[in-house]
C-alpha positions as CSV (number, residue, x, y, z in Angstrom):
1,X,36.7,108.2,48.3
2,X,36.6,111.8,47.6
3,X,39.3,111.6,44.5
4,X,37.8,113.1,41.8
5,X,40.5,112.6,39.3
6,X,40.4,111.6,36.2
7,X,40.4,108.1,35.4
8,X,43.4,108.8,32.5
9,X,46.1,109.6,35.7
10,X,46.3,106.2,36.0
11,X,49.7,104.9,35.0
12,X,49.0,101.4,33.4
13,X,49.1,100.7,29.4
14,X,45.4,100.4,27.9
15,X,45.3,97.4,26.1
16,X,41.7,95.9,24.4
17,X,41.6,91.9,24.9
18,X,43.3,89.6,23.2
19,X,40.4,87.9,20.4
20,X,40.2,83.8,21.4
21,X,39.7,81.6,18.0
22,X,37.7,79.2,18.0
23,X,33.5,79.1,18.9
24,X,33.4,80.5,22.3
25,X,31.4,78.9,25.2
26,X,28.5,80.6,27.4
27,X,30.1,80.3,30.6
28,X,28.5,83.5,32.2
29,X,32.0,85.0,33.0
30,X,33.0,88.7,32.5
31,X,36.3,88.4,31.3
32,X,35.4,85.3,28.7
33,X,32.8,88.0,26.9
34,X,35.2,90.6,26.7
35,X,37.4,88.2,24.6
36,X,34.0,87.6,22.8
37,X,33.7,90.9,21.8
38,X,37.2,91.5,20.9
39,X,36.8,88.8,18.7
40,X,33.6,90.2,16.7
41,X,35.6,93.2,16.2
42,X,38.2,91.4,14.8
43,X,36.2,89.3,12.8
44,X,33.0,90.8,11.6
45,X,32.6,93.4,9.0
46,X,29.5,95.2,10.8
47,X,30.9,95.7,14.3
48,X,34.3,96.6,12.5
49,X,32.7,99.3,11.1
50,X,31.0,100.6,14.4
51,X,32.1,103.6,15.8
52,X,31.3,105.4,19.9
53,X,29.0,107.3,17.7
54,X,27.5,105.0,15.3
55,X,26.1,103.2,18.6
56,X,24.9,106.0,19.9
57,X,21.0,105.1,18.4
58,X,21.7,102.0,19.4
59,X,22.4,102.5,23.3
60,X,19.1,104.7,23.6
61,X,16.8,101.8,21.7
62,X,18.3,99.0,24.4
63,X,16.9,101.0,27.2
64,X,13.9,101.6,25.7
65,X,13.6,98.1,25.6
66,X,14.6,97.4,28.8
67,X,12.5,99.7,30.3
68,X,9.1,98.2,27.8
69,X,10.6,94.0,29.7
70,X,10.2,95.1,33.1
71,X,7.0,96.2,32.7
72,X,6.3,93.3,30.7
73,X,7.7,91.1,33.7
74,X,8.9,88.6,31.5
75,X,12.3,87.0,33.2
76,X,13.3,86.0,30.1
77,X,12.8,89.3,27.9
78,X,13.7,90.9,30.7
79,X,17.4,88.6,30.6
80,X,17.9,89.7,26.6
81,X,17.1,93.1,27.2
82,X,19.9,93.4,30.1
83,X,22.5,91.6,28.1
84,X,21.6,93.9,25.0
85,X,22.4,97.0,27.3
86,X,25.2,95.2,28.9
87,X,26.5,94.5,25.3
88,X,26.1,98.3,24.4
89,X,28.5,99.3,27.8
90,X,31.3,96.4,26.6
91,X,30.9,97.5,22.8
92,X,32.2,100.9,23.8
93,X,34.7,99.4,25.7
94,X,36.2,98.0,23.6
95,X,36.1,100.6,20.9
96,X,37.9,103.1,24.1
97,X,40.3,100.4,24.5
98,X,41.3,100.2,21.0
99,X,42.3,103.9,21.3
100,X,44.2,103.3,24.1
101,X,41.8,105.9,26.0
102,X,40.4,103.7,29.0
103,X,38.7,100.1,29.4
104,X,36.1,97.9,31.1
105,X,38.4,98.2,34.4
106,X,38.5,101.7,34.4
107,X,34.5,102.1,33.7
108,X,34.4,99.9,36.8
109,X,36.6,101.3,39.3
110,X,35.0,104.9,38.3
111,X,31.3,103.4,39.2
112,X,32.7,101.6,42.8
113,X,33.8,105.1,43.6
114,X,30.7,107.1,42.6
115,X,28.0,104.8,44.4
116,X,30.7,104.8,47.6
117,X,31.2,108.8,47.5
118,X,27.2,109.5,46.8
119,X,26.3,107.2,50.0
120,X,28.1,109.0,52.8
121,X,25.0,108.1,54.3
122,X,25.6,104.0,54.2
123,X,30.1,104.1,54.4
124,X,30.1,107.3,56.8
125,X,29.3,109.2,59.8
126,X,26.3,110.7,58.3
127,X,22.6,110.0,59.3
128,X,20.2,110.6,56.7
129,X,16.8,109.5,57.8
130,X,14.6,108.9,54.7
131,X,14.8,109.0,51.4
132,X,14.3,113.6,50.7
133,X,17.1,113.5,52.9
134,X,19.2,111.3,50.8
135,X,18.0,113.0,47.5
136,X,19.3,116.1,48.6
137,X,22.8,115.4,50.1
138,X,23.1,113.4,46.5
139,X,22.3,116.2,44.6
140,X,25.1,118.7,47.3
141,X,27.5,115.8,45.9
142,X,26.5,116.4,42.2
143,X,27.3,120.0,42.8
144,X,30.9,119.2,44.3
145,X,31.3,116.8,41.1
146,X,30.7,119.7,38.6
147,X,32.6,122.0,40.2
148,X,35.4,119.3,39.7
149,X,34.5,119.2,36.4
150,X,34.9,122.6,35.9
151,X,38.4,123.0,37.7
152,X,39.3,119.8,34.3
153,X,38.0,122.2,32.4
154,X,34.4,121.3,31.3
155,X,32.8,124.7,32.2
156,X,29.1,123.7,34.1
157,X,26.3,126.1,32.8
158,X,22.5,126.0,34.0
159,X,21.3,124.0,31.6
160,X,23.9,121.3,31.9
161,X,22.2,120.3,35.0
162,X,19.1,118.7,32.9
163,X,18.6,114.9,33.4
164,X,19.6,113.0,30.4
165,X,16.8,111.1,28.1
166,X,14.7,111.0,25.2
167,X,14.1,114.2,23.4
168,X,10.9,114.8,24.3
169,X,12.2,114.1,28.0
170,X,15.2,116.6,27.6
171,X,13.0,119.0,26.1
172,X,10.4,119.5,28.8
173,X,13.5,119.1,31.6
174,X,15.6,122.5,29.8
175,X,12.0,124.1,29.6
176,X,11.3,123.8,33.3
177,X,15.1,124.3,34.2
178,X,14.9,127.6,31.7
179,X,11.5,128.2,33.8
180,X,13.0,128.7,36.9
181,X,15.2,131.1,35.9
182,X,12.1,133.7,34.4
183,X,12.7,132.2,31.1
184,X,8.8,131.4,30.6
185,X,5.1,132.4,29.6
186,X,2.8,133.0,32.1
187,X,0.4,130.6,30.8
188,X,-0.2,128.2,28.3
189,X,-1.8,130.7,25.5
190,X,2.0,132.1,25.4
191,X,2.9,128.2,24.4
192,X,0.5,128.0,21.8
193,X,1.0,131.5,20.1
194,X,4.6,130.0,19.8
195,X,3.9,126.5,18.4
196,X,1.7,128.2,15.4
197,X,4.2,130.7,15.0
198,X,6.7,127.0,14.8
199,X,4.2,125.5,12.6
200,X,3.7,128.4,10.0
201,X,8.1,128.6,10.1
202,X,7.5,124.6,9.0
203,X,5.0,125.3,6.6
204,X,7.1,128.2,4.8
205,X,10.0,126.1,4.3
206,X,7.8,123.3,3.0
207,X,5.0,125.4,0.8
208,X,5.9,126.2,-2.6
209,X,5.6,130.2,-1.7
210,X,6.9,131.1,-5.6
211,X,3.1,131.5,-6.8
212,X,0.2,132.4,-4.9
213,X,-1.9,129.9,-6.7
214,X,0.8,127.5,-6.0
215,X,0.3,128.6,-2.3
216,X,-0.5,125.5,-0.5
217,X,1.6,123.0,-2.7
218,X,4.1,121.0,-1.2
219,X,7.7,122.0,-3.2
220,X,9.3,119.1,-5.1
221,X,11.8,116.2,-3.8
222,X,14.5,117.8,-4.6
223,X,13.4,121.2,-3.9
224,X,12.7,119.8,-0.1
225,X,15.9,117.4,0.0
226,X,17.8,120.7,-1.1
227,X,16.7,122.3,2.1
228,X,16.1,119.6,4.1
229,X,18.5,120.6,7.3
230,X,16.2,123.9,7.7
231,X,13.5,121.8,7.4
232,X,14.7,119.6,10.6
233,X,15.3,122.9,12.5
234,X,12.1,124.2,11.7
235,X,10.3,120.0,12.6
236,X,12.8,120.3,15.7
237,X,11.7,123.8,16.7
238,X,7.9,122.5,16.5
239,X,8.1,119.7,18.4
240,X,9.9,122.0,21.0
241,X,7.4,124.1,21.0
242,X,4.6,121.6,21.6
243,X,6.6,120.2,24.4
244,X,6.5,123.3,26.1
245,X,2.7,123.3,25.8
246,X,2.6,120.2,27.3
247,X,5.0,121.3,30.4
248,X,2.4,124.0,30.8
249,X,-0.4,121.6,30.7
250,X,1.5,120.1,33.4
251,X,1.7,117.3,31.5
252,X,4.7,114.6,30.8
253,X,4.9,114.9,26.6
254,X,6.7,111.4,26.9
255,X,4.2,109.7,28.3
256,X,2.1,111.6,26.3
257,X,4.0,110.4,23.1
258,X,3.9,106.8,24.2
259,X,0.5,106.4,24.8
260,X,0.0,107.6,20.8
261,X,2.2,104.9,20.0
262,X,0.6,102.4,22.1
263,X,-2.7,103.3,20.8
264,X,-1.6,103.5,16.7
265,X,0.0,100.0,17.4
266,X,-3.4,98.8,18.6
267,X,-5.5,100.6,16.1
268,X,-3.2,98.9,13.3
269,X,-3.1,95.3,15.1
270,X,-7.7,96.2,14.7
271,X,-6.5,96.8,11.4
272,X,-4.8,93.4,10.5
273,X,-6.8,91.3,12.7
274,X,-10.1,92.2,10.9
275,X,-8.0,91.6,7.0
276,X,-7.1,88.7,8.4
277,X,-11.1,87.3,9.4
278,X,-12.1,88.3,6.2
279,X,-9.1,86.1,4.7
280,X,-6.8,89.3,3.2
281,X,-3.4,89.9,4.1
282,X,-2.6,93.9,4.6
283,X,-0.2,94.0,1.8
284,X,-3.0,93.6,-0.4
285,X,-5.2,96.1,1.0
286,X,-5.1,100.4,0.3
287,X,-5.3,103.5,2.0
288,X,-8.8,103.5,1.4
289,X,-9.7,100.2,3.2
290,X,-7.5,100.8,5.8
291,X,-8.5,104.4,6.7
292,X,-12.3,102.3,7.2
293,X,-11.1,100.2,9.2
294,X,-8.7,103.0,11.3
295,X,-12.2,104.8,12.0
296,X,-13.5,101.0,12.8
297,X,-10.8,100.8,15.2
298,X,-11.6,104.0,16.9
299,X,-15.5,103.3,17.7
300,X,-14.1,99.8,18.8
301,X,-11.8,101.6,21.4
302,X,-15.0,103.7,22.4
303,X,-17.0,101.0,22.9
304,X,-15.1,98.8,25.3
């Protein structure tokens, strides 16, 4: 239970499965949509072209999802959304296999041993009460892990500890991680001196700063597509920044983030529903008519 090797000791040859022709059945079976996989890789030109890193976009989108059908409580969104994330873990698979690195068996066998060596409390001698109690022994076992991480040489620094997530999400764990350690402001006004210091960074790199006259001018396409990785840094480095205000707000800037969504989704659906009663569809409308209506939207949000 405690064998904290790595899964490539293992002496057995790493071979992908074997494509089945023919159109394949839904029989619910593991091992029949592994062959179904191996087939779409043999056969078609997208998921040939797929790489561990092309589907990285892809595996963070599927748990959105997931996450938006169990709070929708529909079984059978809920169903799709679980095989879409299931299909993301049997994608790489697949692709790991191919390189003769590890496969769907491996994956498996290193998950059965996790859950049994992070439950002492359920397969051993230990009594942990309630559920603090649990949190913490998990997190001593976390610790052994890295430490075993280290001695493979993946050196474990602070940071590394952060939960993994969204951006926003990793951004306000490092902040409060960095925070511990006396990295921080003492309040929020040393947040916001450094998301206008961000801004104005954004706004040099984006100003055309040749002229004064041309002062507040956005620079040309090209001028901007020529710099356009400075320009992410500097977007990156605001957003950042405006996490951190959040986090000092004591505020959650994805929740935050998600509820502007959800509210710019319903403004827009305002949007299209009145186009729509008065017989328009939105492809026909402007800016100018829909900017009216935005504002319409608003005062109808105030008033319910």
């Amino acid at each position: 239970m405690n064998n904290l090797n790595s899964i490539n000791e293992h002496q057995r040859e790493i071979l992908p499965p074997t494509p089945v022709q023919g159109t394949p059945k839904a029989t619910g079976q593991l091992a029949d949509l592994l062959t179904l996989m191996a087939r779409l890789r043999a056969d078609c030109p997208w998921d040939q072209e797929q790489s561990n890193h092309s589907l990285i976009p892809y595996a963070i989108e599927e748990a959105y999802e997931l996450a938006e059908a169990v709070q929708s409580d529909d079984d059978e969104d809920i169903k799709g959304e679980l095989g879409d994330v299931l299909l993301q873990v049997i994608f790489h698979c697949q692709l790991y296999a191919e390189q003769g690195r590890f496969d769907i068996a491996d994956v498996i066998t290193t998950l059965q041993q996790k859950l049994v060596r992070r439950h002492p409390h359920v397969f051993e001698a230990e009594n942990l009460q309630d559920e603090a109690a649990v949190k913490g022994r998990w997190d001593e076992i976390k610790k052994e892990e890295n430490k075993a991480r280290a001695l493979r040489g993946k050196p474990k620094r602070r940071l590394d500890n952060t939960k993994a997530g969204s951006a926003l999400m990793q951004a306000q764990e490092v902040q409060k991680q960095a925070s511990k350690l006396g990295f921080d402001w003492d309040g929020v006004s040393g947040a916001l001196e450094k998301l206008e210091e961000e801004v104005n960074e954004l706004k040099a790199e984006l100003l055309d700063t040749s002229d004064i006259a041309k002062s507040n001018i956005i620079k040309s396409k090209d001028e901007i597509k020529a710099n356009i990785n400075d320009i992410e840094k500097e977007l990156g480095d605001c957003l950042f920044a405006l996490v951190n205000v959040a986090r000092k707000l004591h505020l959650d800037a994805e929740a935050a983030a998600l509820t502007c969504v959800h509210k710019f989704k319903s403004r827009f659906g305002y949007i299209e529903a009145q186009l729509e009663a008065a017989g328009k569809h939105i492809e026909d409308s402007n800016i100018t008519e829909m900017e009216v209506l935005w504002e319409a939207a608003k005062q109808h949000e105030r008033a319910q």
